[in-house]
PAKOL-269700 format. One record per residue (C-alpha): z, x, y. Coordinates in nm, 4 decimals. Example, Ala and Ser with C-alpha at 12.3 -4.5 7.8 and 13.67 -1.06 7.14 Angstrom:
<nodes>
node w = 0.7800&u = 1.2300&v = -0.4500
node w = 0.7140&u = 1.3670&v = -0.1060
</nodes>
This chain:
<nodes>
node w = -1.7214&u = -1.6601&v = -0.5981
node w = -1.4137&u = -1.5294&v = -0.6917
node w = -1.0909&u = -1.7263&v = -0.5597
node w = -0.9436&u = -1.5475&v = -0.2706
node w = -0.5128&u = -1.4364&v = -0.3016
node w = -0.3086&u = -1.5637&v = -0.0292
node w = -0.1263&u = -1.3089&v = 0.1946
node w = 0.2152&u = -1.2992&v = 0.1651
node w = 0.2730&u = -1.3537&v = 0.5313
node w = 0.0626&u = -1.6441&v = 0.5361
node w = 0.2806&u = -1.8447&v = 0.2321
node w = 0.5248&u = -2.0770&v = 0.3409
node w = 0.9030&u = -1.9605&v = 0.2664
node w = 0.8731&u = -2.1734&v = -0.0449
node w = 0.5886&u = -1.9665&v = -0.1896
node w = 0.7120&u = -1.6559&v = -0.0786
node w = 1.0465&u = -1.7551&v = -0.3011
node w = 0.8347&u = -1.8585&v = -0.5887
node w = 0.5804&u = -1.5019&v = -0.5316
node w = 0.9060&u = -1.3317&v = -0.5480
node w = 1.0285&u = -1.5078&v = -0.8881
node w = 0.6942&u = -1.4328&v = -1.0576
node w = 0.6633&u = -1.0466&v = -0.9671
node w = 0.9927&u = -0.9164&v = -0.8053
node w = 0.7855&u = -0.6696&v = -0.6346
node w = 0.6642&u = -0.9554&v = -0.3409
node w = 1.0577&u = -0.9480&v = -0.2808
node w = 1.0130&u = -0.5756&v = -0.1182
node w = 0.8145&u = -0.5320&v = 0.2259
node w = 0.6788&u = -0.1775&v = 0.2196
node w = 0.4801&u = -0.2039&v = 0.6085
node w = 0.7140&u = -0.4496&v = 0.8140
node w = 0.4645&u = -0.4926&v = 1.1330
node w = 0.2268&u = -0.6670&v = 0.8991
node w = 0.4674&u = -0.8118&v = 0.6307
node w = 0.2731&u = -0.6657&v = 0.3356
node w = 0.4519&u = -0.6401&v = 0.0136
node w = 0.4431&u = -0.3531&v = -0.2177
node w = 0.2648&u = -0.6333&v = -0.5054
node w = -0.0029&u = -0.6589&v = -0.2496
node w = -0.0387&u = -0.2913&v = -0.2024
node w = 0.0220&u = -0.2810&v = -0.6421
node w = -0.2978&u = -0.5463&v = -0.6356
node w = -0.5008&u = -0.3056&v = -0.4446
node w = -0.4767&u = -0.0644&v = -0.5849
node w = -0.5182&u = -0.1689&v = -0.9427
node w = -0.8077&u = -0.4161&v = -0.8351
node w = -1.1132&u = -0.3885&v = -1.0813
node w = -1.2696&u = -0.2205&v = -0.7783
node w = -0.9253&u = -0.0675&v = -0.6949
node w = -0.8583&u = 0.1619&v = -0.3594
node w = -0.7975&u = 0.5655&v = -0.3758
node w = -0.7084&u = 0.6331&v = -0.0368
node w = -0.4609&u = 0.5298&v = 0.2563
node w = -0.7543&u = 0.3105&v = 0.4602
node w = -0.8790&u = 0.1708&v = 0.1293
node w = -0.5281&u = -0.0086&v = 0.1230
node w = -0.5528&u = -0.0803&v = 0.5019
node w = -0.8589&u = -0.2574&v = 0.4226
node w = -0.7566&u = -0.4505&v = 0.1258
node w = -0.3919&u = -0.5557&v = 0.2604
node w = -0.4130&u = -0.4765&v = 0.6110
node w = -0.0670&u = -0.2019&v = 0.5968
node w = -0.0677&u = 0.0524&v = 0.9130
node w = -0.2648&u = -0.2155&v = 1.0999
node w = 0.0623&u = -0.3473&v = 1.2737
node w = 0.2230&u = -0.2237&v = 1.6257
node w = 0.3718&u = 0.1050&v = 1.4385
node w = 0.0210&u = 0.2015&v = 1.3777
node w = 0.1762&u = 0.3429&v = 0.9841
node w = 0.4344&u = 0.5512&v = 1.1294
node w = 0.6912&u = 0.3300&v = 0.9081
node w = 0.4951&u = 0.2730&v = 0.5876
node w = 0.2501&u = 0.5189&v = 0.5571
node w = 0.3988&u = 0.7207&v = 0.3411
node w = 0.5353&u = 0.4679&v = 0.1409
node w = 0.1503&u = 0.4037&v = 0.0883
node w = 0.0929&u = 0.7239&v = 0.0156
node w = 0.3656&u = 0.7951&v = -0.2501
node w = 0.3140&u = 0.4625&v = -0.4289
node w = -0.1047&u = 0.5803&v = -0.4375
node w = 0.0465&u = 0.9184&v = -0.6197
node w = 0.2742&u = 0.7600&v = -0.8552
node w = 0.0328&u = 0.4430&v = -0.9442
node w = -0.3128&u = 0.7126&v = -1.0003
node w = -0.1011&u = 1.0396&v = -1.0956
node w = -0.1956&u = 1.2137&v = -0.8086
node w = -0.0839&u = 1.5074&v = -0.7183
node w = 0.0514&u = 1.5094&v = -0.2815
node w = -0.2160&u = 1.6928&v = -0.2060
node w = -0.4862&u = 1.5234&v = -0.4093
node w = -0.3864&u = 1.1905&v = -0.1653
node w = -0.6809&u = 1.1249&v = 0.0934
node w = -0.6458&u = 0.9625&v = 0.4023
node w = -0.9872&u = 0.8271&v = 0.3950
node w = -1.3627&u = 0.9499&v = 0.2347
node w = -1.4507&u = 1.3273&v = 0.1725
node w = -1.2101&u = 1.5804&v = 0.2556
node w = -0.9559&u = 1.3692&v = 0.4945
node w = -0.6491&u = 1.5186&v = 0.2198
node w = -0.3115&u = 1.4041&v = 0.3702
node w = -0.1411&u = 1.6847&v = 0.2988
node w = -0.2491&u = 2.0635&v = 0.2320
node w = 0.0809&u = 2.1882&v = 0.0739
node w = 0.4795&u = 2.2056&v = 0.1264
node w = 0.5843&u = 2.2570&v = 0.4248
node w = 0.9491&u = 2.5322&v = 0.2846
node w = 1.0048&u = 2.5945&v = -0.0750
node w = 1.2910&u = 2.4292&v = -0.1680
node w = 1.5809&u = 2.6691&v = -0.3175
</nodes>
């Protein structure tokens, strides 16, 4: 059985200090409702059976579960998923299939 990483919101303040010593990326909260960090979200996404998609996160780190339902750090999920896997915006899936988050721009920027 493999041993099991403890949430960041569950660590006492002391381990959250020493979390954020080790891997400065604890040290920035990327969906606030839930307190998830963006190392968590990092972990997760790089996990040997890593996550490709918005709810894959959810599942693994439990961001956009909180009262704002993702409406803060969604797309913070969903740009970190496009810089981490070189995704392209519209290559970004929301969950299996064809759930794409985006289909295009929205205006061309001059």
């Amino acid at each position: 059985m493999r041993p099991v990483k403890k949430r960041f919101s569950h660590m006492t303040h002391e381990e959250q200090e020493q979390a954020i010593r080790e891997n400065p990326a604890y040290g920035e909260i990327v969906c606030r409702c839930e307190t998830v960090t963006r190392a968590e979200i990092l972990e997760a996404i790089h996990n040997p059976l890593g996550v490709h998609t918005v709810t894959g996160v959810k599942n693994r780190t439990r961001a956009t579960m909180g009262r704002c339902q993702g409406g803060y750090c969604e797309t913070r999920i969903t740009q970190m998923l496009e810089e981490e896997l070189g995704l392209a915006p519209e290559e970004v899936r929301y969950s299996r299939g064809d759930s794409y988050m985006f289909t295009g721009k929205v205006r061309e920027i001059l």
